[in-house]
N, C-alpha and C positions, 0 to 999 in steps of 0.2 A: 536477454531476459524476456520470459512472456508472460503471460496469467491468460489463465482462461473461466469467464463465468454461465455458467449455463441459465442466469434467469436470460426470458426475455424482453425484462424492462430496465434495461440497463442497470449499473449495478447502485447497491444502497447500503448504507453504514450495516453491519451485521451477516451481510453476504457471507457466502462461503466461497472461497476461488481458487485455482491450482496455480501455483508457480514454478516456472520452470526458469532453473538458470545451475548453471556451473553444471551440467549433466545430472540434476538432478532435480525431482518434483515433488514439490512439498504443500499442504492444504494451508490454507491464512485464508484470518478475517478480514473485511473490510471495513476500517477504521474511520476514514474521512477520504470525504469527494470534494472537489472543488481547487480552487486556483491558490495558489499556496505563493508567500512572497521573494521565496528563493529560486521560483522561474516565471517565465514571460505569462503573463494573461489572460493569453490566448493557448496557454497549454492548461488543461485541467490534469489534474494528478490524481491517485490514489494513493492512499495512506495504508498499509499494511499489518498487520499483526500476525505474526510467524508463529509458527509451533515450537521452533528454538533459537538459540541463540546467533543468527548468522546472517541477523539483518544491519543496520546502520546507525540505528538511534533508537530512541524510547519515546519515539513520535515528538520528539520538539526537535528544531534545525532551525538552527541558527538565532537562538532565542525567542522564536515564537513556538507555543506549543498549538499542534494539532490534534494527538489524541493522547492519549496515556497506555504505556505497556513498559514494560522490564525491560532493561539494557541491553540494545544490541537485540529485541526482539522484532524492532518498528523499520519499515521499507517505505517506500516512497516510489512507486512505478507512475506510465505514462497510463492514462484513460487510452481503451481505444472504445468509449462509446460515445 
């Protein structure tokens, strides 16, 4: 899986960003930056908001909410900035 964001200030809640995964590339917001308690620390995450139904959750995992969207709309990738 990738994303790609074209600002050059790294990314920020409201972004706009492509994702690419299962051969396929789809546009998502960005929801939430930062360290989240279901990985290590030192990994920052992005939180995702899809166009449709084919992500993971509805931005809460594992009892903590991150951000809010509809079922199965919310992702959770790695930062690469």
């Amino acid at each position: 899986m990738n994303f790609t964001n074209h600002s050059q200030a790294g990314l920020k809640v409201g972004d706009k960003v492509k994702v690419s995964r299962r051969g396929t590339t789809e546009t998502a917001t960005v929801a939430y930056v930062g360290n989240v308690e279901f990985a290590p620390p030192s990994k920052s995450l992005v939180g995702l908001i899809l166009t449709g139904p084919t992500g993971k959750n509805d931005g809460m995992v594992q009892g903590v909410r991150y951000f809010d969207c509809e079922k199965d709309y919310g992702l959770f990738v790695r930062s690469s900035t």
